[in-house]
C-alpha positions as a Markdown table, in Angstrom:
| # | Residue | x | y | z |
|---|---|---|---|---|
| 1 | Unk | -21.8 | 54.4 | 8.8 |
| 2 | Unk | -23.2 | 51.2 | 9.1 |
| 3 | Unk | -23.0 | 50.4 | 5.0 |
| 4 | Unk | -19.2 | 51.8 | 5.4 |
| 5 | Unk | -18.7 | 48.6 | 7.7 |
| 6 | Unk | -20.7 | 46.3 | 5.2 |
| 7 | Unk | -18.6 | 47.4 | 2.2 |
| 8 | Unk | -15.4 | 46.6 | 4.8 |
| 9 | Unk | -16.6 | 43.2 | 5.9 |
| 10 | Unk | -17.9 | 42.3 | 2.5 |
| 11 | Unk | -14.1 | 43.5 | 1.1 |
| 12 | Unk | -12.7 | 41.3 | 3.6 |
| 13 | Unk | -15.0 | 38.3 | 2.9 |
| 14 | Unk | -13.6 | 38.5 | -0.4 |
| 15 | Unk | -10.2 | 38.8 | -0.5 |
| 16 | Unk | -10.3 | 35.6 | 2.1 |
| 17 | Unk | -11.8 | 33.7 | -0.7 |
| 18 | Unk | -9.6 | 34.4 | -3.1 |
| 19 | Unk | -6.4 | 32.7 | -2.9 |
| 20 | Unk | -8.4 | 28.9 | -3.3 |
| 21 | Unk | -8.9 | 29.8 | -7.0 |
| 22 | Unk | -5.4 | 29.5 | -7.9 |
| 23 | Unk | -5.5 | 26.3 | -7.6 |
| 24 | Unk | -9.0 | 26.2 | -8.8 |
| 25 | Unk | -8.3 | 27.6 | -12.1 |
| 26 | Unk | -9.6 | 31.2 | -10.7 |
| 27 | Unk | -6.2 | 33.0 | -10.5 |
| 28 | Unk | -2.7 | 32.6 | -11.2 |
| 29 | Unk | -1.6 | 29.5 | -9.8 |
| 30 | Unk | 1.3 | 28.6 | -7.4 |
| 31 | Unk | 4.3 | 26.2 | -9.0 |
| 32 | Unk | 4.7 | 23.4 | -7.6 |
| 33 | Unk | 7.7 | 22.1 | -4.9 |
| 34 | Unk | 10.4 | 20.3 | -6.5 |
| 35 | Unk | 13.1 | 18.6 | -4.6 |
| 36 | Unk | 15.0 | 17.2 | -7.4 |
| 37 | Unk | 18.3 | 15.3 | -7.4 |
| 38 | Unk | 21.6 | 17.8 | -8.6 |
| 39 | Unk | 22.2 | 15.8 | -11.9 |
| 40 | Unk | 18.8 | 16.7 | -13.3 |
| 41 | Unk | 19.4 | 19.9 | -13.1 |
| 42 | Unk | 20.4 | 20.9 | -16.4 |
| 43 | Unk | 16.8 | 18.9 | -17.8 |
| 44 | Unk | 14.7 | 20.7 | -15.3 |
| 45 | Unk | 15.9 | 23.9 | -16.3 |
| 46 | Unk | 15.5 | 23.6 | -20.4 |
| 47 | Unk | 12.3 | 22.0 | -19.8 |
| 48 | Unk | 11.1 | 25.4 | -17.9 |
| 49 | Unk | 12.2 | 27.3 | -20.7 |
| 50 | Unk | 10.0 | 26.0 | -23.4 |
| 51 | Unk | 7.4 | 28.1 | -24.6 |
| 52 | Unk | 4.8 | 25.6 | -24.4 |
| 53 | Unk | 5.2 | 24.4 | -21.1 |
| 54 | Unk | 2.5 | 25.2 | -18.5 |
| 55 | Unk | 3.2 | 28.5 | -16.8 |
| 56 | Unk | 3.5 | 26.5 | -13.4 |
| 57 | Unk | 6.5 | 24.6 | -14.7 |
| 58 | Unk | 7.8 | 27.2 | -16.3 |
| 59 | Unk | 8.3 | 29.4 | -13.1 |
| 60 | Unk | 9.3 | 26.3 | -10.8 |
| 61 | Unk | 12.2 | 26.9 | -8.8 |
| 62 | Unk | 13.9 | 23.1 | -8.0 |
| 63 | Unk | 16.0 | 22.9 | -4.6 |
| 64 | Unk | 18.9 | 20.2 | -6.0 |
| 65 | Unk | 20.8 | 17.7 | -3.3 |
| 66 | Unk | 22.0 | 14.0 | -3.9 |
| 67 | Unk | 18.9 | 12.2 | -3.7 |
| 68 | Unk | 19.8 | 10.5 | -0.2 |
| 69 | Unk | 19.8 | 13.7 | 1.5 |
| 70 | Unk | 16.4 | 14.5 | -0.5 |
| 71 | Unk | 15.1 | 10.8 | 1.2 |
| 72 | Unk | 16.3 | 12.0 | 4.2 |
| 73 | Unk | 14.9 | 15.8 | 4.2 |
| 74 | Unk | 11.3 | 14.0 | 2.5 |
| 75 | Unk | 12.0 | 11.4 | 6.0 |
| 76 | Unk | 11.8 | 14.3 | 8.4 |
| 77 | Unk | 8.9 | 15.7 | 7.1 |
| 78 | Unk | 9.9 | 17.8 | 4.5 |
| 79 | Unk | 6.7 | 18.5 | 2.4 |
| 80 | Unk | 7.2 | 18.6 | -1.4 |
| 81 | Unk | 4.8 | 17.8 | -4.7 |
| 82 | Unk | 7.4 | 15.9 | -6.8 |
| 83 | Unk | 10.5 | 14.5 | -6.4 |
| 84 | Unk | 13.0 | 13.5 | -8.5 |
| 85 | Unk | 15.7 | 10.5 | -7.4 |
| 86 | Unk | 18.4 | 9.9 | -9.5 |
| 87 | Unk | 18.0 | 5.8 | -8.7 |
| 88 | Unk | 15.0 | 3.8 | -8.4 |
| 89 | Unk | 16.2 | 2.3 | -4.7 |
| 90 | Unk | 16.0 | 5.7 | -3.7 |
| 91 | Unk | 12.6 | 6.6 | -5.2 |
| 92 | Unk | 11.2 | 2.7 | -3.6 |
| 93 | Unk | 12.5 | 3.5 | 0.5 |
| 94 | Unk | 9.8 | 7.0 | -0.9 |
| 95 | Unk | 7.4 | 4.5 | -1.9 |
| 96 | Unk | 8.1 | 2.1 | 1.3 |
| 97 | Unk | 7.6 | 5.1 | 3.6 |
| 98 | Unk | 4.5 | 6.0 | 2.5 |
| 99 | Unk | 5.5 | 9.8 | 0.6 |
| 100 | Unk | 4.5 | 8.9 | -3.2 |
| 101 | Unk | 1.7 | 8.4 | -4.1 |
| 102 | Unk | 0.7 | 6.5 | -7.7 |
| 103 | Unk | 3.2 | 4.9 | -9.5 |
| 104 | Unk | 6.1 | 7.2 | -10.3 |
| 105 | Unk | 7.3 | 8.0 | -13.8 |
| 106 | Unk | 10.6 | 6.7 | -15.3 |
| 107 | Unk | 12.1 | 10.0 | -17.2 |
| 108 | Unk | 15.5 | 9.2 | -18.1 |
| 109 | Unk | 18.8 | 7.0 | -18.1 |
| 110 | Unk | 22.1 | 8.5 | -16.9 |
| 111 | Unk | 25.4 | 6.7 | -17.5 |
| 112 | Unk | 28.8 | 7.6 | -15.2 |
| 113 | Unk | 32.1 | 9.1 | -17.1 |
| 114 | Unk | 35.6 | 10.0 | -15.8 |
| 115 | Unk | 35.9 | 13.8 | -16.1 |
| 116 | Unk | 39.0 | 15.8 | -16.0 |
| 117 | Unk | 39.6 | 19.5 | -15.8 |
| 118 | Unk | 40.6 | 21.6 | -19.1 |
| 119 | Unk | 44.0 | 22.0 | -18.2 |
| 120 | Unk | 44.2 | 17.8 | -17.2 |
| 121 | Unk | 46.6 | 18.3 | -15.1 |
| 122 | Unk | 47.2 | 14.7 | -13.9 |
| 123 | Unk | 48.0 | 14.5 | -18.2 |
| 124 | Unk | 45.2 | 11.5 | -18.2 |
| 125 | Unk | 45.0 | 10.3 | -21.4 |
| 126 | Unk | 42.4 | 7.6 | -21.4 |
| 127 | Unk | 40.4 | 5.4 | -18.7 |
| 128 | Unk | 43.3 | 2.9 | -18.8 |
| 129 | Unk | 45.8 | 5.5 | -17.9 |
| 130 | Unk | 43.8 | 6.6 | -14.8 |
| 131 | Unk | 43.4 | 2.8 | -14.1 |
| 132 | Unk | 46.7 | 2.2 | -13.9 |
| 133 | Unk | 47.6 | 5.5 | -12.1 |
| 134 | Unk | 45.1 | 5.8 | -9.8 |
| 135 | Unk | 47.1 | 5.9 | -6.8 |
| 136 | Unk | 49.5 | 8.7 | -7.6 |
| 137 | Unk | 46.0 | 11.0 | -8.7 |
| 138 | Unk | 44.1 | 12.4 | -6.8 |
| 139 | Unk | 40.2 | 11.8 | -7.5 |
| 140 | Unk | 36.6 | 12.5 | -6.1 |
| 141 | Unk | 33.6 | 10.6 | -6.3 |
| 142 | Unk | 30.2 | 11.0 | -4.6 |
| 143 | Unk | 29.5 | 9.0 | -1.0 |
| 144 | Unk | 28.6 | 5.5 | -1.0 |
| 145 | Unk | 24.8 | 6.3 | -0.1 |
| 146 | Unk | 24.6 | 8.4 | -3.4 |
| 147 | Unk | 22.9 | 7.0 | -6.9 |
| 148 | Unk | 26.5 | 8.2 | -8.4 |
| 149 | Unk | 28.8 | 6.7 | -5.7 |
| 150 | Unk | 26.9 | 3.2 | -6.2 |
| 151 | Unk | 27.5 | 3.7 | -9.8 |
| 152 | Unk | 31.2 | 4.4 | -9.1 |
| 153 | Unk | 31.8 | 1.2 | -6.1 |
| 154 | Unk | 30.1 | -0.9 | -8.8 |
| 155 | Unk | 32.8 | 0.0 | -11.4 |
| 156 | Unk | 35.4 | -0.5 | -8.6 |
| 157 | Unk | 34.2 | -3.6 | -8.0 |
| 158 | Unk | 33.6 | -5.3 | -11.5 |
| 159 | Unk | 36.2 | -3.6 | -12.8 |
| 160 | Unk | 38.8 | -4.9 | -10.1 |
| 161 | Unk | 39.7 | -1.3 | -9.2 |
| 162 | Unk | 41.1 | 0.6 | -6.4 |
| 163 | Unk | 39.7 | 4.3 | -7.2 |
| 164 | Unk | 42.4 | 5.7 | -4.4 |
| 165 | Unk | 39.9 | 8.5 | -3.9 |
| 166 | Unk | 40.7 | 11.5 | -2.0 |
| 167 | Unk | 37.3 | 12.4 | -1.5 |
| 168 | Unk | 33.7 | 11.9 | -1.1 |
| 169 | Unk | 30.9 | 14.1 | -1.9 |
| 170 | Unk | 27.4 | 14.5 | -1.3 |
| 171 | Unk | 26.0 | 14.9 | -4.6 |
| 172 | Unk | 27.9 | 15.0 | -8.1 |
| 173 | Unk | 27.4 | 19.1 | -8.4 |
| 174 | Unk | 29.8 | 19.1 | -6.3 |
| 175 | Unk | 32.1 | 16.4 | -7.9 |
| 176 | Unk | 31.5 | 18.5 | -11.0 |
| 177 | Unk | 32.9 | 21.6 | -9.0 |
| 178 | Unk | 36.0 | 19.8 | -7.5 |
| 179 | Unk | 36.8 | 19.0 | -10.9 |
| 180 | Unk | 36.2 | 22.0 | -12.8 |
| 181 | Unk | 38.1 | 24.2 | -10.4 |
| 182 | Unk | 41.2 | 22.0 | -11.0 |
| 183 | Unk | 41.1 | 20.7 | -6.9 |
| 184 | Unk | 41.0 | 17.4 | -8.5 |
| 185 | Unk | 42.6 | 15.5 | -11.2 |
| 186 | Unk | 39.3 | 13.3 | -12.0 |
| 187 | Unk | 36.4 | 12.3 | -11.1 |
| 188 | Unk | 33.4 | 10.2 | -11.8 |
| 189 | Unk | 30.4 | 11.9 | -12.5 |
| 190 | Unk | 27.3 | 11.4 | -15.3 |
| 191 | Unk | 27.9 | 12.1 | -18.7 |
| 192 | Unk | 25.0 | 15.1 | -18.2 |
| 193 | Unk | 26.6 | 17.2 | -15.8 |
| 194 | Unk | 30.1 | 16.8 | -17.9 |
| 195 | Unk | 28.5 | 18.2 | -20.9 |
| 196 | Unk | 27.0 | 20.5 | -19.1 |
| 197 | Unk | 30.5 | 21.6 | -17.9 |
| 198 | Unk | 31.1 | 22.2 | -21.3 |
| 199 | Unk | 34.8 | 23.7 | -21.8 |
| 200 | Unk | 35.1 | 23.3 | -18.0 |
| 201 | Unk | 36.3 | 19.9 | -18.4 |
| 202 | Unk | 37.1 | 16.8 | -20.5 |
| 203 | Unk | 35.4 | 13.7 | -20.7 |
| 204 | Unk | 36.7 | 10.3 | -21.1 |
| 205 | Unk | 34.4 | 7.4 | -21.1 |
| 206 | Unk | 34.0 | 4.4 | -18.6 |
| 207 | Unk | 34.3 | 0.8 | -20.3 |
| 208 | Unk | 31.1 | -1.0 | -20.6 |
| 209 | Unk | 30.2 | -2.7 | -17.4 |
| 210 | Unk | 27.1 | -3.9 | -15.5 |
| 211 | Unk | 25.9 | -1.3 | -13.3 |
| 212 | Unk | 27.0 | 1.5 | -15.0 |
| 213 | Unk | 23.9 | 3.0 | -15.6 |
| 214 | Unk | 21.1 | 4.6 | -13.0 |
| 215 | Unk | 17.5 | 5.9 | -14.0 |
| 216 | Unk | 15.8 | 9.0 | -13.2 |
| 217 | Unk | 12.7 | 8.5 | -11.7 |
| 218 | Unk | 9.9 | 11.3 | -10.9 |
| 219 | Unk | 6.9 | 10.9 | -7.8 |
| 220 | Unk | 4.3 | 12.6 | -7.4 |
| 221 | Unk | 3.8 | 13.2 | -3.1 |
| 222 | Unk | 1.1 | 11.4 | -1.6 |
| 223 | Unk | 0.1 | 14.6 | 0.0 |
| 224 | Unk | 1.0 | 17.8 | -2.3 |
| 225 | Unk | 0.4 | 20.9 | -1.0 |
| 226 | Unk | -0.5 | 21.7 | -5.1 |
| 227 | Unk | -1.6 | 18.9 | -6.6 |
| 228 | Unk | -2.7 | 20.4 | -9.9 |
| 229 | Unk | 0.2 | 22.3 | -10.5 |
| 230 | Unk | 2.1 | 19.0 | -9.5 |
| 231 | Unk | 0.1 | 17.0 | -11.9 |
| 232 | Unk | 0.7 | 19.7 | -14.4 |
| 233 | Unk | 4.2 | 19.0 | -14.1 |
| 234 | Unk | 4.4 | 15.1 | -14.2 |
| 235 | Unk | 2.4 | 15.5 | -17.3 |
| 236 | Unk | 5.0 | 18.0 | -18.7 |
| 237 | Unk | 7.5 | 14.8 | -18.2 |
| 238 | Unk | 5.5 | 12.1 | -19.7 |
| 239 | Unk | 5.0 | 14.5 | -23.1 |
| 240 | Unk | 7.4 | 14.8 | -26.0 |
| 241 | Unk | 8.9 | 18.2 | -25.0 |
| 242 | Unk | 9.5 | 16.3 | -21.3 |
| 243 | Unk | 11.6 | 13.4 | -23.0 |
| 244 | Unk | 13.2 | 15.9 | -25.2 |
| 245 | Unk | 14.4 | 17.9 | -22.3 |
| 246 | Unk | 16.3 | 15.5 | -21.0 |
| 247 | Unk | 17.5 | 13.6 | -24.3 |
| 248 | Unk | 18.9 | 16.9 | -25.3 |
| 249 | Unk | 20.4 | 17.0 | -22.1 |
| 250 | Unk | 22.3 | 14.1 | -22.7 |
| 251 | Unk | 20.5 | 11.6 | -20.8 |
| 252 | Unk | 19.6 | 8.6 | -22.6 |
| 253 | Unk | 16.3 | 7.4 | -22.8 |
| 254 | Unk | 14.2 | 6.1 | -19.6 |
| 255 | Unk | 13.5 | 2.3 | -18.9 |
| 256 | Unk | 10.1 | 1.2 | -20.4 |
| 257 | Unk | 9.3 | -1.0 | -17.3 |
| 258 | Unk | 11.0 | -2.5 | -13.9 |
| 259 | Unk | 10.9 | -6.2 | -12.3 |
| 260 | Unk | 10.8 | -5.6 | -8.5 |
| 261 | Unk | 14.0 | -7.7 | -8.4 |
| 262 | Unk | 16.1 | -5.0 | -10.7 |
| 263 | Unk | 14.6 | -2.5 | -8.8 |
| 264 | Unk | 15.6 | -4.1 | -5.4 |
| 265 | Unk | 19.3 | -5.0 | -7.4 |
| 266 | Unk | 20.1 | -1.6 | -9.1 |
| 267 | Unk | 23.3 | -0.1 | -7.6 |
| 268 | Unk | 25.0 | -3.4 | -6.7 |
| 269 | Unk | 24.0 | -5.7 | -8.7 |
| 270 | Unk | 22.8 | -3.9 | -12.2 |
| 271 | Unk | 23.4 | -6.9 | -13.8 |
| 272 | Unk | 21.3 | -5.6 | -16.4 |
| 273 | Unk | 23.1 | -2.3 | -17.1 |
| 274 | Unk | 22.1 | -3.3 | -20.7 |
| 275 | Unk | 19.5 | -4.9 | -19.7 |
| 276 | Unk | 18.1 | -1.4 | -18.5 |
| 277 | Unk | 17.9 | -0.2 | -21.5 |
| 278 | Unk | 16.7 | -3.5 | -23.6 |
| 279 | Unk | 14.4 | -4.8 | -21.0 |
| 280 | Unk | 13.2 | -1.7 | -18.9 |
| 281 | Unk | 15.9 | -2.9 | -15.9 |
């Protein structure tokens, strides 16, 4: 009896130490937590389906927001291992607050387009068109506090344009949706989500401008609940196949480096929109 209730306790003993050794090489490990902002979406998800991707990227499951509610969320206490902000304000209140630790990795440029539904039923024809009848349209955009609704009040505002819009949103997945259900006549989204759209909608491009560009930025937390499957991802970014993900995805390549004073200007001042991609922002 009594070597009955060693074998038990010994079982026991064991299968408390077990779950460690997935992070500790000993087991399958865990993916990481990803809170990611909506318009990565589409890179996120080709990147988990190539082959040769670690097996704890390739089973990550993203939660997707507008990276101020992400800020927000990450402000309350929300525990991740790597976030992804679709604006490099965003990513520096992280930093300010004390939720990223290292430095975090520029992945990708993202550039704002007018999008249409299929059926265009406002019969836009070009950016000017919309320009000039803005008012009789109807159009969304994404909320002020979002990387995508700077982008769009910086066009308003250089471009000397009232965008009359109807609505507001909280992240430009659902700008996208407004648009490709035909609730809308246009909107302002990124180039990536309209080609991810595909047939869903047209796209018509934005004239050149300062500001028209945000940057894609990933952190690692300061305190991830699985850190080597989080530093198994960031690497993942920083390779070829991570840069390819998101090229192919349609977003233009990252900035190479950031002055504190572009970082502090980007989503009012972009001055260099250009500049972003010439001089790292």
């Amino acid at each position: 009896m009594l070597a009955v209730v060693l074998v038990i306790i010994g079982g026991l003993t064991l299968a408390g130490c077990a779950s460690p050794a997935a992070e500790d090489g000993g087991g399958e490990a865990e993916p990481p937590v990803v809170l990611s902002a909506a318009s990565a979406e589409p890179a996120l998800e080709r990147l988990a389906a190539d082959p040769d991707v670690a097996d704890v990227v390739s089973t990550m499951a993203p939660e997707y927001a507008g990276t101020s509610t992400l800020v927000s969320q990450i402000d309350s206490g929300r525990s991740f291992d790597v976030v992804f902000s679709a604006s490099r304000r965003h990513m520096t209140e992280l930093q300010d607050g004390g939720h990223i630790g290292g430095d975090p990795l520029p992945v990708a440029t993202n550039r704002l387009v007018l999008a249409v539904p299929a059926e265009n039923p406002g019969e836009i024809e070009s950016f000017a068109d919309f320009a000039d009848r803005a008012e009789e349209l109807t159009t969304a955009i994404c909320a002020p506090q979002v990387p995508c609704g700077m982008l769009a009040g910086a066009l308003s505002e250089e471009l000397a344009l009232d965008l009359h819009a109807d609505t507001e949103e909280t992240s430009v997945s659902s700008v996208l949706s407004k648009i490709s259900l035909g609730e809308v006549d246009a909107g302002l989204v990124y180039r990536t989500d309209a080609a991810a759209a595909g047939e869903d909608v047209r796209t018509l491009e934005v004239p050149e401008h300062d500001g028209g560009t945000n940057q894609m930025w990933a952190g690692l937390s300061a305190a991830p609940t699985h850190p080597q499957a989080a530093e198994q991802l960031m690497g993942e970014l920083a390779s070829e196949d991570g840069r390819a993900a998101f090229e192919e995805s349609g977003f233009l390549p990252p900035p190479a480096a950031e002055s504190e004073d572009d970082a502090e200007d980007e989503g009012h001042d972009d001055g260099a929109a250009s500049a972003a991609d010439d001089a790292g922002s």
